[in-house]
PAMARBA-947371 format. One record per atom (N, C-alpha, C, O, CB): residue in one letter; x, y, z. Coordinates in steps of 0.02 Angstrom, whole numbers, plus 50000, padded with zeros to 5 digits. Glycine has a CB too. Layout:
N
aXYZ
...
***
This chain:
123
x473985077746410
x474475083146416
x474675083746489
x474225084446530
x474195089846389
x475335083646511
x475375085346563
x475965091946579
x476235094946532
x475455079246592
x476045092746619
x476435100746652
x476765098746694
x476565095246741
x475995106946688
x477635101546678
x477935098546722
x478395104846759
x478865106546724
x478305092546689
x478325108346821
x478715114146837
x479295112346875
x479235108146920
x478325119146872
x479835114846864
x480355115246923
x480635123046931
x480355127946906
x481035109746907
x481085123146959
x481505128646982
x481345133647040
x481505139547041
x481585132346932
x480995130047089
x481025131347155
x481515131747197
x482035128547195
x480745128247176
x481385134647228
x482155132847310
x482055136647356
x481535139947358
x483115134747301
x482515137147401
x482535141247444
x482875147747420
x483215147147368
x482795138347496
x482845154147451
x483175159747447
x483265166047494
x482935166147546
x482975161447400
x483525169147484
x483505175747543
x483005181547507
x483085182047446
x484445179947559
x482805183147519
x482355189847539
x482885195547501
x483455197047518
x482235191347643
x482425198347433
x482955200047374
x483205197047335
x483415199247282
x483405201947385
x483225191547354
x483585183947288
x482985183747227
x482435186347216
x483585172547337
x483465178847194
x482975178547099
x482875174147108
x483235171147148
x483255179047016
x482325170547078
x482225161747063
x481795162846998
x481295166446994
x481715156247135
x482075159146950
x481615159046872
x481285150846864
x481575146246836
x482285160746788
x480775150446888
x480305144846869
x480235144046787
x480125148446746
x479555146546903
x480305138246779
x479795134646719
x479615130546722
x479785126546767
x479905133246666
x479025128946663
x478685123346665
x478595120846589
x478755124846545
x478035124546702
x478405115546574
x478745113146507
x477935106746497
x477735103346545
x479855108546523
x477635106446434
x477095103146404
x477405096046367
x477795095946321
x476725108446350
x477145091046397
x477215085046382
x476525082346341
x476015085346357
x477405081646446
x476445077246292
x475875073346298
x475675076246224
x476005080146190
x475345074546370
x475295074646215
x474945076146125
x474885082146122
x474795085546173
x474155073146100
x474935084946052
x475015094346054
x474385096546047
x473955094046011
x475485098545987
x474305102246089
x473715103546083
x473645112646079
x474115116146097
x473355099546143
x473235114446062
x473165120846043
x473115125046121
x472655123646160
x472475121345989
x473575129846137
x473665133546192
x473365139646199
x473715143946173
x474225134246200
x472735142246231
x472745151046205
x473055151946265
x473495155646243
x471935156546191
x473195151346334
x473665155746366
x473955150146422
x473765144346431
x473275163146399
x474405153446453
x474695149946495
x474965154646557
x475135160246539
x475215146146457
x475015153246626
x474905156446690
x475455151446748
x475755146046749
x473955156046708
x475345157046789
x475755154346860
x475145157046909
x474745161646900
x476705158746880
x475245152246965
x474585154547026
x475225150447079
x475705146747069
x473425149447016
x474855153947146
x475125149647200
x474945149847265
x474735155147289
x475705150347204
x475005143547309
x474665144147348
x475005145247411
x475555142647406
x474285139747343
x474925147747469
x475075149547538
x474895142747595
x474295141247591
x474605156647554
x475175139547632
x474945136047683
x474265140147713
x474335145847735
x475545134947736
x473755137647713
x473075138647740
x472805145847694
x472385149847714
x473115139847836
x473105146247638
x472715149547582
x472515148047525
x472825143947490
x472915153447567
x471865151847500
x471765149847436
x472155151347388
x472505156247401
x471285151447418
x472265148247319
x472505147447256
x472455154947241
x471905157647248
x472115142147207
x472975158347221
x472865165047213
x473375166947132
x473975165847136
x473135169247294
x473135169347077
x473505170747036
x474115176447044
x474255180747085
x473105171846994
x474385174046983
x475245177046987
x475125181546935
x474925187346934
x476015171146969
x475375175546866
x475525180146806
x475235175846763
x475095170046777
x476295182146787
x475075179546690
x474775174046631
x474965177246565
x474975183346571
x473875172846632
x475145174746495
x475425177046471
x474845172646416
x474615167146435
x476175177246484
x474605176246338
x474405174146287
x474765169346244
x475185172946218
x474275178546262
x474835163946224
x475235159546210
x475575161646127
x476085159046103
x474825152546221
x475155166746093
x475155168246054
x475235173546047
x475785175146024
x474875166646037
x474755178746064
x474665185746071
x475515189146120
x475885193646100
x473795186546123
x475555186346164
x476205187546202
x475985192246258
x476355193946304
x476825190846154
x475385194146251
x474815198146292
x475155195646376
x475315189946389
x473775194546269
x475195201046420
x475455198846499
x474855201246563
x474705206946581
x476295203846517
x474675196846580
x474545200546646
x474615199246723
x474645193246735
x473995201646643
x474635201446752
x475075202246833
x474635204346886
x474145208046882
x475705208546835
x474825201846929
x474515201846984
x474835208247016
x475405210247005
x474585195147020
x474435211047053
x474795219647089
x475305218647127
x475715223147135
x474305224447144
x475385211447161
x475725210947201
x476335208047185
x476745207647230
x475435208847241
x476515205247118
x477245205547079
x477255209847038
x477835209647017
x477455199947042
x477045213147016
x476995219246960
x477875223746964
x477945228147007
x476165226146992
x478275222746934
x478825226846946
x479405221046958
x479945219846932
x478695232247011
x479025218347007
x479815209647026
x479615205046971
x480115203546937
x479715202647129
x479005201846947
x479055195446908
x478845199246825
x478555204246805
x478425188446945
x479215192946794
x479205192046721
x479075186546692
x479495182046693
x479715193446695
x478435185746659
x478165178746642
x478455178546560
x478725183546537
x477195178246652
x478415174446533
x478755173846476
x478575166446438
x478255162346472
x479525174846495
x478755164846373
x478645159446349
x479075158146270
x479245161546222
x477895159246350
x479105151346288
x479835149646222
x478965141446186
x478735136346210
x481275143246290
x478875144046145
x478505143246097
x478625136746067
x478205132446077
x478575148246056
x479055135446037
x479415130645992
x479515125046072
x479285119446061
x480305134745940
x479705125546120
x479695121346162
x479315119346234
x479475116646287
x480145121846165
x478655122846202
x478095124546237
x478105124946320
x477775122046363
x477625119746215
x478585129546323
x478625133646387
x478645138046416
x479025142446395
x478815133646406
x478285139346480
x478325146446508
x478815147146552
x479185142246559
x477745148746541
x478925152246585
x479485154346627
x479185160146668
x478735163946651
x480145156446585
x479575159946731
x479175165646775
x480045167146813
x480385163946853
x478295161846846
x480135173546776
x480785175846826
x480375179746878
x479885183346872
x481455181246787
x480795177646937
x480805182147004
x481215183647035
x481625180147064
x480535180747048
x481115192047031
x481755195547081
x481385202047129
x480975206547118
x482505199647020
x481665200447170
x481695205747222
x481135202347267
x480645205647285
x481525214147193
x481225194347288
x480885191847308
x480865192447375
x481375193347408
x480905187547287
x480155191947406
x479865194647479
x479665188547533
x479245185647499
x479125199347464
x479675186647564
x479465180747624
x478605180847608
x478305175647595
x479705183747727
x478345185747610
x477655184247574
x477435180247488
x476915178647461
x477385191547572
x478195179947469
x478115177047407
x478175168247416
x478225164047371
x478695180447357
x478155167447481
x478165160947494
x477565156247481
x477025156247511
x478335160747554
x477765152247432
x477075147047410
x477395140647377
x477995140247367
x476485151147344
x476905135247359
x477065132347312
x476715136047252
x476135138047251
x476955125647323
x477135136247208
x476855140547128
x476605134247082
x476955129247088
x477645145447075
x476025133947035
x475935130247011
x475825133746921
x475675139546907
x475455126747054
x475945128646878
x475725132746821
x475185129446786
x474995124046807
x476275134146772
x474975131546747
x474145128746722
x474315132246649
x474735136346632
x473235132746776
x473775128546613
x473815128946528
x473035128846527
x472665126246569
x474265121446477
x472855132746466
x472135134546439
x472025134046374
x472445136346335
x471935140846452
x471525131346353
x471395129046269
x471185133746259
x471655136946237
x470955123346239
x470705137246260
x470175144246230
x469905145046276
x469825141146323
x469625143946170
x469625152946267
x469185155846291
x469375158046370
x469955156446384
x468635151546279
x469045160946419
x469245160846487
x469465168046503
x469455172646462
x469825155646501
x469675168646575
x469915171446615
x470585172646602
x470815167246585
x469785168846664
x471075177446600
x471655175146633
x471955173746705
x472425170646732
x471965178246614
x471325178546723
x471765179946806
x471155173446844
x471165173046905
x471635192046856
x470675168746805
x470285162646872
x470815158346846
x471105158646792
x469245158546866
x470905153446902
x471085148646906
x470415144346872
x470745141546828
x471335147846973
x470015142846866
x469395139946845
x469425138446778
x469215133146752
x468845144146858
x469725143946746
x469545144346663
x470275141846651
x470625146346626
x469275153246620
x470625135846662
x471135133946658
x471195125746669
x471175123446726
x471455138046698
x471265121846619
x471155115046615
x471485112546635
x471335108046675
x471075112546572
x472295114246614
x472945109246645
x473365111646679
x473715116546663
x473365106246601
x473385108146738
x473905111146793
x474505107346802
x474435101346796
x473595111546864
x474995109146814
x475655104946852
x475415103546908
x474855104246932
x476375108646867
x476175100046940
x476205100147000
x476435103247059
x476495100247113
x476305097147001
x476565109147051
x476855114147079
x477545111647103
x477735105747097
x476435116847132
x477935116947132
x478715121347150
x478595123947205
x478155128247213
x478985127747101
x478995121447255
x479075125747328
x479415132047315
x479895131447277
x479545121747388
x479305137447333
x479705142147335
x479795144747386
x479285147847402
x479615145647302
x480295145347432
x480325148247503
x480815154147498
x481375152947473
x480585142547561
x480625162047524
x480855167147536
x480985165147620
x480555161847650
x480385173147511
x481505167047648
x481815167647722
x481915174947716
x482115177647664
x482575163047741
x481755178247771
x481985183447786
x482695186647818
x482745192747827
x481585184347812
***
């Protein structure tokens, strides 16, 4: 199985950018699916994660209000709209997929990752 994200770019400070990421490779049973991202000289820090099934959401405090994680089922993908984006929202974002059981908010309890999306906020 692999994970494939795009919809990165550059933007201004207040701009939208809606990431997805899309499941390739033999089908396999999903219980949730997530966005994390990382900072130049920081650790992997979660975003958002959504129940693949359940539709269950949860968020990190620090997009809570700007991002919307989401997922189209039938074409086994998630989506992460972002608006009211901040220069601290600057990372590459990566998304990851989970068979059972786990965390939503570790990165740990999460088997398959992409390859992440630059996302750059300018001020």
């Amino acid at each position: 199985v692999q994970l494939q994200a795009s919809g990165g770019g550059l933007v201004q400070a207040g701009g939208s950018l809606r990431l997805s990421c899309g499941g390739t490779g033999r089908t396999l049973v999903i219980d949730r699916m997530a966005w994390f991202r990382q900072a130049p000289g920081q650790e992997r820090e979660f975003v958002s994660a959504i129940g693949w099934n359940s539709g269950n959401v949860v968020d990190a405090e620090s997009v809570k209000g700007r991002f919307t994680i989401s997922r189209d089922k039938p074409r086994r993908t998630v989506f992460l709209q972002m608006n009211n984006l901040k220069p601290e929202d600057t990372a590459v974002y990566f998304c990851a997929a989970a068979r059972a059981g786990g965390s939503f908010r570790l990165s740990g309890d999460y088997e398959y990752w992409g390859q992440g999306t630059q996302v750059t906020v300018s001020s």
